[in-house]
C-alpha positions as MATLAB code, in Angstrom:
seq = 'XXXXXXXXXXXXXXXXXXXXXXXXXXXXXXXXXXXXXXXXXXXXXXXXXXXXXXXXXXXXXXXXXXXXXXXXXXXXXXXXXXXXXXXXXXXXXXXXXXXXXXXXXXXXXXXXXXXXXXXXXXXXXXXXXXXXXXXXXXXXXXXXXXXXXXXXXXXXXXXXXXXXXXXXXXXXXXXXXXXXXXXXXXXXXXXXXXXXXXXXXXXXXXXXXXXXXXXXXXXXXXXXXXXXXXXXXXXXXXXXXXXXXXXXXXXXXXXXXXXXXXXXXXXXXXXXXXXXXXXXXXXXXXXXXXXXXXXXXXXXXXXXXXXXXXXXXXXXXXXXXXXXXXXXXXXXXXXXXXXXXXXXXXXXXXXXXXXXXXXXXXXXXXXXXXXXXXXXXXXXXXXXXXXXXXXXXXXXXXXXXXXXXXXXXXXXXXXXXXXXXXXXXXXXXXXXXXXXXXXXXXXXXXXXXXXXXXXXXXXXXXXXXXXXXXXXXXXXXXXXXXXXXXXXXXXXXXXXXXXXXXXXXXXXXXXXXXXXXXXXXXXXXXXXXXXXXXXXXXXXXXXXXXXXXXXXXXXXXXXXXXXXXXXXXXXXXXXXXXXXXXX';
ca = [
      12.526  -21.282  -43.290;
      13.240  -18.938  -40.553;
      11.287  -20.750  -38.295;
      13.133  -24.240  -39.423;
      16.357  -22.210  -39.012;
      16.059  -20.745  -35.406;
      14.541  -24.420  -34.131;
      17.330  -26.124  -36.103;
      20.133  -27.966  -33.631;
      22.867  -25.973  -35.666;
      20.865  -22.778  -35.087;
      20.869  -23.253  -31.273;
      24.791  -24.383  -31.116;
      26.077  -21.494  -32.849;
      23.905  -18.993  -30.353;
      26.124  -21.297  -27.340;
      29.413  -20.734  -28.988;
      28.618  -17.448  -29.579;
      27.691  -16.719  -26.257;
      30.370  -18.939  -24.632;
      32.962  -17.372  -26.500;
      32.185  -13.863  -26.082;
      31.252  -13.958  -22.591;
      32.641  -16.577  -20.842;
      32.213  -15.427  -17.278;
      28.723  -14.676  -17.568;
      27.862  -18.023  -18.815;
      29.818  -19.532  -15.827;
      28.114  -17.440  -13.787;
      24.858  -18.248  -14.974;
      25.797  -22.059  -14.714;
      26.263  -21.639  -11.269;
      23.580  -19.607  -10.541;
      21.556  -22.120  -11.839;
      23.078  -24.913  -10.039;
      23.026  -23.700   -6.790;
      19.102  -22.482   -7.249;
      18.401  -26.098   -7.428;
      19.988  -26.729   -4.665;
      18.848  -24.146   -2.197;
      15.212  -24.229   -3.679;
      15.304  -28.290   -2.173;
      15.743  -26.968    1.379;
      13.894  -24.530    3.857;
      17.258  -23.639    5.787;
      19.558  -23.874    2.803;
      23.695  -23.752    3.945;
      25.006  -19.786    4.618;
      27.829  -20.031    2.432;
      25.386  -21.388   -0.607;
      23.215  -18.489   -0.550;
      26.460  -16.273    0.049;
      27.887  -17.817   -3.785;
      24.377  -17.696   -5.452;
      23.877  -13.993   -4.655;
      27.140  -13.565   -6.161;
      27.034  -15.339   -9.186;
      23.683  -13.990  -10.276;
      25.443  -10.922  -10.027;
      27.851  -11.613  -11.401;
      25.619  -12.304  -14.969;
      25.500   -8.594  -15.870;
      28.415   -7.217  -13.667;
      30.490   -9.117  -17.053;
      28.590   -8.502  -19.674;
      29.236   -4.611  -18.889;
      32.690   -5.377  -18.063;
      33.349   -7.230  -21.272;
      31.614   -4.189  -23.494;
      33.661   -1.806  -21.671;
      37.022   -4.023  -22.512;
      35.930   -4.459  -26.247;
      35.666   -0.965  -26.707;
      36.844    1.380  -24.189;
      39.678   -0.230  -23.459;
      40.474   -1.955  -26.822;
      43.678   -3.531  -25.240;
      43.820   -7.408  -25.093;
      45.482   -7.506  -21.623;
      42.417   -4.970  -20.201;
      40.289   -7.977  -20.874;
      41.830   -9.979  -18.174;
      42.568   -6.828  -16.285;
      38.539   -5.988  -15.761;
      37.519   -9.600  -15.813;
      40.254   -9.902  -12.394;
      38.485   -7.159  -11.157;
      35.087   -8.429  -11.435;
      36.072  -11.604   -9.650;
      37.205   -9.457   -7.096;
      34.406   -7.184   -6.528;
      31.635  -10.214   -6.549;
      34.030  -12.039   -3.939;
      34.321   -9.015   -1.331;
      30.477   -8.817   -2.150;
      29.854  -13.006   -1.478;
      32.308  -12.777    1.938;
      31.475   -9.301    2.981;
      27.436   -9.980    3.232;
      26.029   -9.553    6.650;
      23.421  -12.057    6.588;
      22.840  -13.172    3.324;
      19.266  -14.651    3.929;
      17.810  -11.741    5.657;
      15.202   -9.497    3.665;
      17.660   -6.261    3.818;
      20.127   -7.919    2.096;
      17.803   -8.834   -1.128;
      16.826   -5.245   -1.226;
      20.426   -4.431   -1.224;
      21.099   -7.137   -4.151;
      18.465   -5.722   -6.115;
      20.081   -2.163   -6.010;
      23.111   -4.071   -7.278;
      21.608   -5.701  -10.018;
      19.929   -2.662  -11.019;
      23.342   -0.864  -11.098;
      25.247   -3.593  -13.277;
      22.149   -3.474  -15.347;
      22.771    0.120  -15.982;
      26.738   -0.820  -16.682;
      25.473   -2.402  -19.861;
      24.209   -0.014  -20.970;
      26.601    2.894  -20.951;
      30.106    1.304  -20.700;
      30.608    0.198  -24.341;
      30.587    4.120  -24.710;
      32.471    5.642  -22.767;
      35.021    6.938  -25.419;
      31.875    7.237  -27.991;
      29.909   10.464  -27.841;
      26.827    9.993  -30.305;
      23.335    9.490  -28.897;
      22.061    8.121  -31.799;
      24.489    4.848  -31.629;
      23.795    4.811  -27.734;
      20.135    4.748  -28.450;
      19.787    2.678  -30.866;
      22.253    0.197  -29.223;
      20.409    0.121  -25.992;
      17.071   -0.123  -27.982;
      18.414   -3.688  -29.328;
      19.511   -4.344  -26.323;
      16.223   -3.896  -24.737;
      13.982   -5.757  -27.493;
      15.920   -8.766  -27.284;
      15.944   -8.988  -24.011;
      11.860   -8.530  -24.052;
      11.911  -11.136  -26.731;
      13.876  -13.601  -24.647;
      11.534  -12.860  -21.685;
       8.392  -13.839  -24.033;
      10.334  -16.441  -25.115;
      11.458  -18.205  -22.191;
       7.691  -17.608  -20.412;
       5.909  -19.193  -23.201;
       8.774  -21.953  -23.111;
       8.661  -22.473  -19.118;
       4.348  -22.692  -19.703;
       5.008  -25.182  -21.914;
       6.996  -27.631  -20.427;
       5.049  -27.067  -17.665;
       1.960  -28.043  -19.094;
       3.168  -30.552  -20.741;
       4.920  -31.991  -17.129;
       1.527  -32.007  -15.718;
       0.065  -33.747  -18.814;
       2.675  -36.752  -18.632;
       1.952  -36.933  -14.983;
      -2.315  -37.461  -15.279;
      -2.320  -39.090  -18.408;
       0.716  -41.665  -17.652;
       0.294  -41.776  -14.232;
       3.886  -40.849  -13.837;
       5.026  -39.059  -10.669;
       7.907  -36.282  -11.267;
       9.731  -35.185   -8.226;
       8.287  -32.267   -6.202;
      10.939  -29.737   -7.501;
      10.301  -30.324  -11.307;
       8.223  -27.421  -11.778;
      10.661  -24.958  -10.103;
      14.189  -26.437  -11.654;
      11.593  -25.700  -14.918;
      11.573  -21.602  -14.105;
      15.327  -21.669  -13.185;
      16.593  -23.518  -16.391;
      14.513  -21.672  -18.155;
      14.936  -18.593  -17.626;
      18.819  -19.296  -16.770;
      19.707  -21.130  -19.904;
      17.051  -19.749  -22.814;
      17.225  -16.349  -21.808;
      20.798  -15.336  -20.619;
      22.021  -17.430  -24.034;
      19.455  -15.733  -26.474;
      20.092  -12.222  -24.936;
      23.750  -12.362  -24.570;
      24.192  -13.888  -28.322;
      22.226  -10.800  -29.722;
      24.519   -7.885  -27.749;
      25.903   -5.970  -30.562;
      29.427   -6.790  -31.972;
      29.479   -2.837  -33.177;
      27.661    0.036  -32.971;
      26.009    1.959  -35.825;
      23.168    4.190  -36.598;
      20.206    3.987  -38.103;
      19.803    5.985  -41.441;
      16.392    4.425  -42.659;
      12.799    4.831  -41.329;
      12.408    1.898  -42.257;
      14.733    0.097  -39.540;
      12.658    1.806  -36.958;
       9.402   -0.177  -36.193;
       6.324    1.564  -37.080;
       4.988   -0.185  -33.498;
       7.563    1.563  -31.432;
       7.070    5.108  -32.817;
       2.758    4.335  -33.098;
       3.099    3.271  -29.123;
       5.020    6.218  -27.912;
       2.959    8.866  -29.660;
      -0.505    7.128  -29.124;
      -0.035    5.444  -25.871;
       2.768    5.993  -23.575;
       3.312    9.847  -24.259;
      -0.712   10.611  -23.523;
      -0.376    8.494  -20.542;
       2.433   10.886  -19.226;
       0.350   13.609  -19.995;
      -2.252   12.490  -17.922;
       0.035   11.074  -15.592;
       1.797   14.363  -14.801;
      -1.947   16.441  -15.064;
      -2.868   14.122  -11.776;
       0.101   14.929   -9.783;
      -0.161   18.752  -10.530;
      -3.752   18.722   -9.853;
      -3.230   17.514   -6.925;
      -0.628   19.617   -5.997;
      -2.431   22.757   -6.598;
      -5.135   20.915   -3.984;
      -2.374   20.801   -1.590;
      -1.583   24.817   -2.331;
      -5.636   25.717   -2.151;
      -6.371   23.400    1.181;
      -2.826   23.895    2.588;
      -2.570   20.450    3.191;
       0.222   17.995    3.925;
       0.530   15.139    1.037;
      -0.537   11.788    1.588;
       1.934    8.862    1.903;
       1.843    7.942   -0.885;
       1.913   10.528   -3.206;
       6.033   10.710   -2.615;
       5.639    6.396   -5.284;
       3.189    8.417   -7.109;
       5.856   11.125   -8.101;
       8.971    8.288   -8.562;
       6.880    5.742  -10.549;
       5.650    8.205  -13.214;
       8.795   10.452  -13.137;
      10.508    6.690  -14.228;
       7.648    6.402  -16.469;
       8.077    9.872  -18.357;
      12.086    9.230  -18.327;
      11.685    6.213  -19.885;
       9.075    7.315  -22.513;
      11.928   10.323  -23.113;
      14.677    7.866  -24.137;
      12.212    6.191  -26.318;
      11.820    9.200  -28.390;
      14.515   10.542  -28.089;
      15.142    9.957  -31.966;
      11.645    9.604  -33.332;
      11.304   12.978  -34.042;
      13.725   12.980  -36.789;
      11.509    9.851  -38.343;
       8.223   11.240  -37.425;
       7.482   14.563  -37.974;
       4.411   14.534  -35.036;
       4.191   17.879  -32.982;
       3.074   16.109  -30.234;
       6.542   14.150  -30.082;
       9.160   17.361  -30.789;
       7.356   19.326  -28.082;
       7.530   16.055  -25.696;
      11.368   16.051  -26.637;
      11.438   19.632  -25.957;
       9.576   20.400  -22.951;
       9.200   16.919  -20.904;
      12.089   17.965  -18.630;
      10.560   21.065  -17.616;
       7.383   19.245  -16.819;
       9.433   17.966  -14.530;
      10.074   20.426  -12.067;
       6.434   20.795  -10.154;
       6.501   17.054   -9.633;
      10.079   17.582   -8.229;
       8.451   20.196   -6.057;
       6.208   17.965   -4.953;
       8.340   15.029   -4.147;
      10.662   16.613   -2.028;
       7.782   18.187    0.063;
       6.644   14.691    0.651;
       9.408   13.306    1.199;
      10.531   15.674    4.076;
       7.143   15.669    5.320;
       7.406   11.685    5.974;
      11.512   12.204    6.819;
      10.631   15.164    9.580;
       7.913   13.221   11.344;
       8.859    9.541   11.042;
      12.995    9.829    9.910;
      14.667    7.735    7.877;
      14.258    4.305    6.501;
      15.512    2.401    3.978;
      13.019    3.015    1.452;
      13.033    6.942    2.440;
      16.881    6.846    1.802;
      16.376    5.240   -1.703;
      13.531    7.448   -2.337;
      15.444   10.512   -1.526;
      18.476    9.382   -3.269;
      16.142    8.905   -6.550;
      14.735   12.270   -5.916;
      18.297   13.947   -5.919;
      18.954   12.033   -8.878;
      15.876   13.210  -10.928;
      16.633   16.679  -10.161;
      20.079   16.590  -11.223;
      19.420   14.650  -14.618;
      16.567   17.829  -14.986;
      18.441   20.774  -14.298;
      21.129   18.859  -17.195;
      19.171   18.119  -19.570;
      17.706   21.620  -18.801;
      20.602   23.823  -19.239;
      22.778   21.730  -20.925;
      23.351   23.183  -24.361;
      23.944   19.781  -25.483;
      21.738   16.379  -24.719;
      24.319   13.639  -23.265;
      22.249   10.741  -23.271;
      24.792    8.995  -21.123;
      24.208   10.535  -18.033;
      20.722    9.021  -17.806;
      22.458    5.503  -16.796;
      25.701    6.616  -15.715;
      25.024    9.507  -13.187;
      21.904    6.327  -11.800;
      24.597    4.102  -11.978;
      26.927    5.819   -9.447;
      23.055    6.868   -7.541;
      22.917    3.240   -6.788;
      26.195    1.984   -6.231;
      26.793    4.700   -3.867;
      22.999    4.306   -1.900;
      24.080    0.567   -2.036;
      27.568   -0.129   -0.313;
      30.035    2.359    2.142;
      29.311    3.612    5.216;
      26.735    6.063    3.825;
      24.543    3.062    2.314;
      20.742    3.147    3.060;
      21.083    0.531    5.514;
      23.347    2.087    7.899;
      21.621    5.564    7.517;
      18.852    4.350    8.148;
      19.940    2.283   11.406;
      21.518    5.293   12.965;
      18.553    7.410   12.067;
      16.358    5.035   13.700;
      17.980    4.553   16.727;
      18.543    7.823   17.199;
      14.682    8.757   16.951;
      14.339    5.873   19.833;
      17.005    7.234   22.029;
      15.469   10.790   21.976;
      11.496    9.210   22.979;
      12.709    7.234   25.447;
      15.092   10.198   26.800;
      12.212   12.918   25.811;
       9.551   11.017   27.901;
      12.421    9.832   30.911;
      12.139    6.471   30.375;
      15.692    5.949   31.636;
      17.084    5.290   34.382;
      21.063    3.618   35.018;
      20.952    2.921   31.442;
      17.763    0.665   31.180;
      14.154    0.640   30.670;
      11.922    1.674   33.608;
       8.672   -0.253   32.493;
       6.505    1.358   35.028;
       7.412    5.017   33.007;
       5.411    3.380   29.537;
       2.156    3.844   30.825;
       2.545    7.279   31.658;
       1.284    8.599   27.760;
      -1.427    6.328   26.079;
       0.846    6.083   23.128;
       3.905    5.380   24.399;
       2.805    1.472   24.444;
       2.538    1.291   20.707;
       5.455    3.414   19.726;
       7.879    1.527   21.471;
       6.462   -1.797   20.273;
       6.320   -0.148   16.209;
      10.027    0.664   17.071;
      11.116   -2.767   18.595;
       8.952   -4.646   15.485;
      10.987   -2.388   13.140;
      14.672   -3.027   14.442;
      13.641   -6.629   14.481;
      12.827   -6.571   10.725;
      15.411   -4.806    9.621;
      18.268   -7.013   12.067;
      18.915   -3.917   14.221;
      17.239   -5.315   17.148;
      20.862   -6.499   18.677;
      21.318   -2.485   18.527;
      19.145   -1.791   21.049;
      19.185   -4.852   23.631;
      21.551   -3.082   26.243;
      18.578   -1.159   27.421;
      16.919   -3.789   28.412;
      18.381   -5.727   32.235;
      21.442   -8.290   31.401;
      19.133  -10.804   32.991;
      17.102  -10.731   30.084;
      19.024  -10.228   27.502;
      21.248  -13.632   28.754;
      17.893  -15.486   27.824;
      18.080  -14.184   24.341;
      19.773  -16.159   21.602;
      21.208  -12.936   19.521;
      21.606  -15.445   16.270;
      18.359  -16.136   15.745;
      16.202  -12.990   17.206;
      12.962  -12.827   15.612;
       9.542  -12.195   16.510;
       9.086  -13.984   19.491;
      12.234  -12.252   20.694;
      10.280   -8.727   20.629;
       7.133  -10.928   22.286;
       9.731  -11.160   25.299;
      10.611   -7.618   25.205;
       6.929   -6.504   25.631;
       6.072   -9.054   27.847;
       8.918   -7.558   30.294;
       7.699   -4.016   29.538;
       4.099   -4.748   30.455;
       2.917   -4.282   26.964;
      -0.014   -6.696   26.567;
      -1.854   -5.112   23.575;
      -0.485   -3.452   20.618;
      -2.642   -1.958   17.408;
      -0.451   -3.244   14.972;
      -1.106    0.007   13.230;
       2.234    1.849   11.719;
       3.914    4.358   13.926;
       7.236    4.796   12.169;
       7.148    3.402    8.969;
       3.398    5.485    7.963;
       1.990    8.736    9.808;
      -0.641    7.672   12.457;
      -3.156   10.363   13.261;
      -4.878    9.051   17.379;
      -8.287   11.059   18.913;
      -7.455    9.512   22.284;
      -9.822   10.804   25.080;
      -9.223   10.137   28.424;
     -12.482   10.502   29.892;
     -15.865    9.909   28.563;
     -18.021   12.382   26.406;
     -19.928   14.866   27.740;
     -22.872   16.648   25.491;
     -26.429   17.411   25.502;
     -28.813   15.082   23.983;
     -31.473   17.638   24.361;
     -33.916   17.386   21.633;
     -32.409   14.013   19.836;
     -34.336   12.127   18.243;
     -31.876    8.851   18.118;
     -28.935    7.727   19.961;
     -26.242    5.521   18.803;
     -22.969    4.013   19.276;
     -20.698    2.701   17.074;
     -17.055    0.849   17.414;
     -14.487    0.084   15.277;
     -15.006    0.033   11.584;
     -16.013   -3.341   11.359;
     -19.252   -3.242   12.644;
     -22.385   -1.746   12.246;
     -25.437   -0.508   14.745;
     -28.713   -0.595   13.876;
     -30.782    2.859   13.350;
     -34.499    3.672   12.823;
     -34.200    3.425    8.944;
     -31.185    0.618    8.974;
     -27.645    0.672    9.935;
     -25.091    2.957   10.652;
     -21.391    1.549    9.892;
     -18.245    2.708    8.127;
     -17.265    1.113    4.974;
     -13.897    0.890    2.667;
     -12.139    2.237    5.652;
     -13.477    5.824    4.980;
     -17.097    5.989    4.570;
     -19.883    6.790    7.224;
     -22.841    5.163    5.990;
     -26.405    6.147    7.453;
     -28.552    3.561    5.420;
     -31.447    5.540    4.193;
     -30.065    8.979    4.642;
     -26.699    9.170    2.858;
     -23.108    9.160    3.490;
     -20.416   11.096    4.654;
     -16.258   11.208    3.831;
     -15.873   10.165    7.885;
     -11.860   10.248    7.376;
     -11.771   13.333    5.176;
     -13.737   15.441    8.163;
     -11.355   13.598   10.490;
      -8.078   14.912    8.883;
      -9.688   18.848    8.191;
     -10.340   18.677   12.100;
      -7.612   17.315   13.569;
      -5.016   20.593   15.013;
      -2.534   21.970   12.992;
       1.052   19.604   12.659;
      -0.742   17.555   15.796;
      -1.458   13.972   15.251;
      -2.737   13.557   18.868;
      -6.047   14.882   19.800;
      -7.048   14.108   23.696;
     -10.193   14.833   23.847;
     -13.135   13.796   21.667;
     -14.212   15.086   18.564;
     -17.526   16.533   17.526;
     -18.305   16.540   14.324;
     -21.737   18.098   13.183;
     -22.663   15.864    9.609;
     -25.716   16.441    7.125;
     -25.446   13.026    5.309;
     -27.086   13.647    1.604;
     -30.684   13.523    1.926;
     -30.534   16.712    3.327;
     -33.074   16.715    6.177;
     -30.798   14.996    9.013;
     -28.268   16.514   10.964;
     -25.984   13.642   13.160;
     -23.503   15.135   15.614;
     -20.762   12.542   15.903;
     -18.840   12.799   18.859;
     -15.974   10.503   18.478;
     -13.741    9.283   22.058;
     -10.883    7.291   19.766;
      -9.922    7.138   16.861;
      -7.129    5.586   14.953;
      -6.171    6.848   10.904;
      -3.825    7.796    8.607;
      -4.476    9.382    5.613;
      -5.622    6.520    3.435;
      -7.768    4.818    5.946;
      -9.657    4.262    9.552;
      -8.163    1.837   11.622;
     -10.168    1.590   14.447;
     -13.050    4.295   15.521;
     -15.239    4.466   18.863;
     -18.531    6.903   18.319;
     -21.720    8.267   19.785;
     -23.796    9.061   17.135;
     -26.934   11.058   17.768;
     -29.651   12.022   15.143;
     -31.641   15.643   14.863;
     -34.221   15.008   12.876;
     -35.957   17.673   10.348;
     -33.013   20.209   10.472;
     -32.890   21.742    6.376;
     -29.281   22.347    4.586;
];
């Protein structure tokens, strides 16, 4: 009957009305966000101004469902319902007109900030004059089912129409237009989802009194699955912490994602239980109530240290500035939730909320930071290395330092990217830059800038945005090859030379392979060796290896070199084999 019921025409008109009548300007918005998809999906250059209203109205789609929440009850005045609906239309039309370029990359990182922070709005503004967590989390837990159940139910929806379009078409022979399948995902999701969701937002808030209005899956999956995985999570990052303390070591790149994506995970596992203590009398989920925020704290340690690790060598970019801005917000929601003598679930979303708006837009958004940063790190090489001279350029100057080449290409590649390369053009002779179309500068653009800097070759390998690590010799090797039984050489990590008992190569990036006497960790002995806070060495390296049949010794003496910590770009090797030498 239920089934009958929720299929039923009546059923599906009532969750319309409902929705329509309730939230008016999100289902406008959502009508025109769909629209306008169509359209710009049907061409490859769609029309500035098109792009500039979808961005808007999809926006728009949560920016008034937390407005209207925070009218109903906050402000429980009939006139502050037009009042904060005015306002929205104001803020999403400053956003529309105000957009820089609304099809480059940067600004879709900058939308999705957005849409994370009206996201958040929903979720804290129907309470701003209610103080009880137990309403707020069991409000935002219905909130966040149904909108999982509209997901499921708009992807198993969109597969099936889409099946079925692809059935019609080979069994009737019937040709749909070339969009169908995408106008399928946007009505879809557009229509089933924002109508299902937005008819099941609460009308009033209430707690639960019953066990039996929790489900017995939510409370089994936090205490058997998500709260172990944080445990195991969190073990990880301190082990490898306290690998960083014993080796004295500077964390890898990535361990800075590491921190953020399970410090989300662990936050979000927190609000889960929040309340499932009081329904589940489980140790294991009081003490993670109790003590997860303290947990917190050696990860924090750890974040910050790789974050100013990658800030102090490379500076800022955009993701650095989000990351950073994430990390000061994890620390402040810790130290609160810390000392606090009472738990304000609120803050979660709200102080986030504010983290995102304010990374997002204003002068000190992550975009201009960022820019300044940047071009401030590429006024002080070319100044540091006298590169200048009347203001421009000199391109004889570049070839002075092998790796001047490549850092002034990573740099130009990166302003181009992220639209700053206009920022940097005046350095470059006004004969050239009159040749340059400044409203459409993209790769080839930066192809032009090398070409008139001599810069033939580049290694493609990241300068600014990852930590590069060079062995860069200048001259050729010089060692004794008394007593040696074999003599090899070796380039790049793509290849392989042949030895008495196979070959020799490097594999997954890392790896020295000796087939038939063992391997060695190549790129771990590369980073123990390389000098202290240097990540140029110019002159080779010799490494002395005992691969693992014990009985071998190779000396490697390596004249280039190219890795970071996750990998070997390029390598260049004499390998020579001692045969007979014991462990």
């Amino acid at each position: 009957m239920r089934i009958q019921q929720l299929l039923s025409w009546q059923s599906i008109m009532d969750v319309v009305k409902l929705s329509v009548r309730r939230f008016p300007m999100t289902i406008a918005c959502t009508i025109a966000s769909i629209v306008i998809a169509m359209i710009t999906f049907r061409s490859n250059d769609p029309a500035e101004w098109l792009v500039r209203i979808l961005l808007g109205a999809v926006l728009g789609i949560s920016l008034f469902v937390g407005l209207k929440l925070m009218a109903e009850n906050t402000f429980n005045v009939p006139k502050w319902k037009y009042i904060l609906g005015s306002a929205g239309i104001i803020i999403l039309s400053l956003y529309s007109i105000l957009i820089d370029d609304p099809k480059h990359p940067d600004t879709l990182e900058q939308f999705l900030v957005l849409v994370l922070a009206t996201h958040l709005l929903i979720s804290f503004s129907y309470f701003l004059r209610i103080d009880d967590n137990r309403k707020f989390w069991t409000f935002n837990l219905e909130m966040f089912v149904h909108f999982v159940l509209g997901a499921f139910y708009s992807i198993v929806l969109m597969a099936g129409l889409q099946v079925a379009t692809i059935a019609i078409q080979e069994l009737f022979e019937i040709h749909w237009y070339k969009e169908v399948h995408m106008d399928i995902v946007i009505l879809v999701f557009g229509l089933v989802l924002t109508f299902y969701w937005t008819s099941k937002v609460p009308t009033r808030v209430f707690e639960a009194s019953e066990e039996s209005e929790f489900s017995r899956v939510i409370i089994n999956m936090v205490k058997y699955i998500m709260i172990p995985l944080i445990i195991i999570y969190f073990i990880i990052l301190y082990a490898y912490g306290l690998r960083i303390l014993v080796l004295w070591s500077l964390p890898k790149g990535w361990v800075g994602k590491l921190c953020l994506g399970f410090s989300a995970a662990g936050i979000f596992t927190y609000l889960l239980n929040f309340v499932l203590p009081s329904y589940d009398k489980n140790v294991l989920l009081k003490k993670f109530k109790k003590y997860f925020f303290y947990s917190m704290i050696p990860v924090l340690v750890l974040l910050f240290v790789a974050l100013y690790v990658r800030i102090h060598q490379y500076g800022f970019t955009v993701e650095r500035y989000l990351a950073l801005a994430a990390a000061f917000w994890l620390t402040l929601v810790t130290f609160y939730f810390i000392l606090s003598p009472k738990d304000d679930l609120r803050i979660l979303p709200a102080s986030l909320f504010f983290t995102c708006v304010m990374a997002a837009v204003g002068p000190w958004n992550a975009w201009n930071h960022s820019l300044k940063d940047q071009i401030g790190r590429w006024d002080s090489l070319l100044n540091r290395h006298q590169l200048i001279e009347d203001g421009k350029i000199v391109p004889a100057r570049i070839h002075t330092d092998s790796l001047l080449p490549d850092q002034i290409t990573s740099h130009l590649y990166y302003f181009q990217r992220h639209n700053y390369l206009g920022h940097v053009l005046n350095y470059f002779p006004d004969t050239l830059i009159a040749g340059i179309n400044q409203d459409s500068i993209d790769y080839s653009t930066v192809e032009k800038l090398r070409k008139y800097l001599n810069i033939e070759h580049w290694n493609n390998s990241p300068t600014v945005e990852d930590g590069m690590f060079r062995i860069a010799d200048s001259g050729f090797f010089s060692d004794s090859l008394q007593n040696a039984s074999e003599v090899y050489s070796l380039r790049y990590w793509d290849t392989k030379t042949d030895a008495e008992k196979g070959s020799i190569s490097i594999q997954d990036e890392k790896y020295l392979v000796f087939e038939g006497y063992g391997r060695i960790d190549i790129l771990k002995e590369l980073l123990q060796n390389m000098p202290t806070q240097q990540n140029l060495l110019e002159k080779e390296l010799k490494l002395d290896l005992s691969p693992d049949d014990g009985k071998n010794k190779f000396r490697c003496i390596i004249y280039h070199a190219e890795f970071s910590t996750s990998r070997i770009f390029s390598i260049s090797m004499i390998i020579v084999r001692y045969p007979n030498v014991q462990k």
